[in-house]
C-alpha positions as CSV (number, residue, x, y, z in Angstrom):
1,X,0.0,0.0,0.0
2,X,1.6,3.6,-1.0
3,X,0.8,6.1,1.4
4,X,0.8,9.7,-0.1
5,X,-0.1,13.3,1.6
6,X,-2.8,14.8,-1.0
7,X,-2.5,18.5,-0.6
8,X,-5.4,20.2,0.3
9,X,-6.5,23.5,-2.2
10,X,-7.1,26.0,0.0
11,X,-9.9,28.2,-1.5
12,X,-11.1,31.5,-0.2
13,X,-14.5,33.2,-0.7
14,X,-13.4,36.6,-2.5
15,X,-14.1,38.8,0.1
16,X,-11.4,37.2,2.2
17,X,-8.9,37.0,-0.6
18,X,-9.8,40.8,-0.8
19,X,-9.2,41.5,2.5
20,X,-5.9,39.9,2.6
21,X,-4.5,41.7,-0.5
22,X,-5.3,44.7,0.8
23,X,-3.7,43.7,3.8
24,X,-0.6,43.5,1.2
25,X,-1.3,46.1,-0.5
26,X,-0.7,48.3,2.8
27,X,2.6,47.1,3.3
28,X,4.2,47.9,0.0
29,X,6.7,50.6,0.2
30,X,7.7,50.6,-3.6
31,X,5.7,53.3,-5.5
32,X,6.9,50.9,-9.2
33,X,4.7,48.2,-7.3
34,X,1.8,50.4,-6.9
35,X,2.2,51.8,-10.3
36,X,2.6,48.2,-11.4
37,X,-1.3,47.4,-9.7
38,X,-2.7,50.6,-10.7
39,X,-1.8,49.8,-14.5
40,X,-3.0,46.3,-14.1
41,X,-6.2,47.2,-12.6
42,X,-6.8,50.2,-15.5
43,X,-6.0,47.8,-17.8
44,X,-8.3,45.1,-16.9
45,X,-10.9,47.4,-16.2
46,X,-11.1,49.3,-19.8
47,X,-11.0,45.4,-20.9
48,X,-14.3,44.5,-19.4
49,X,-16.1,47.7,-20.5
50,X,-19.1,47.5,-23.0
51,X,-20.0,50.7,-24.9
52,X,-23.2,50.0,-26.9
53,X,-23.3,50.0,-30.5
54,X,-25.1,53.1,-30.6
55,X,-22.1,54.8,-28.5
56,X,-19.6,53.5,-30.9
57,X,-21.4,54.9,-33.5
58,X,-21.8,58.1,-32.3
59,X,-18.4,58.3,-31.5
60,X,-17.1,57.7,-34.8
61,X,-19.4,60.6,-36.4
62,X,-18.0,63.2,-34.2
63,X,-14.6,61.6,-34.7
64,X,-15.1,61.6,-38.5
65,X,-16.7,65.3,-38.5
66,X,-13.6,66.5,-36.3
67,X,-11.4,64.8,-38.7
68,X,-13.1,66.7,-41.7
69,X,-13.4,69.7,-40.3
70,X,-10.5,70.8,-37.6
71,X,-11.4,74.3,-37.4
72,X,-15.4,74.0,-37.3
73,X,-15.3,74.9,-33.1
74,X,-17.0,76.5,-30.9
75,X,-15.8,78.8,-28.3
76,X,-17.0,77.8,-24.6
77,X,-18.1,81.1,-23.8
78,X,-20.8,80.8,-26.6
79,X,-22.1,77.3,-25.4
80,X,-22.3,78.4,-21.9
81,X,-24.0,81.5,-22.6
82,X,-27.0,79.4,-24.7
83,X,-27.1,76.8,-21.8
């Protein structure tokens, strides 16, 4: 008979492995590791947003009518005065 020692995954729900990275997270003292998170976190965050069809759209006419026209502004003053 072989006897073996299985290892055991150890699983946390994700409010504890929250808690405990933050408890990391406080202890870092190298601002290129935060910088390092911060990109990771922007990064996987702008990855997981959804911007509707009719956003994307929208936001290639005014790209488009920018492109074609570069000089066709209006001055802030003006806007804020009609609002």
């Amino acid at each position: 008979m072989y006897l073996y020692k299985r290892k055991k995954a150890k699983t946390m729900d994700l409010a504890t492995r929250k808690y405990n990275f933050i408890q990391e997270l406080v202890n870092v003292d190298k601002e290129s590791i935060i910088e390092a998170l911060e990109r990771v976190l922007k990064q996987e965050k702008e990855k997981h947003q959804k911007i509707s069809v009719a956003h994307k759209s929208e936001l290639n006419k005014r790209l488009e009518s920018y492109q074609n026209n570069p000089d066709d502004l209006l001055e802030w003053e003006d806007v804020k005065n009609d609002w």
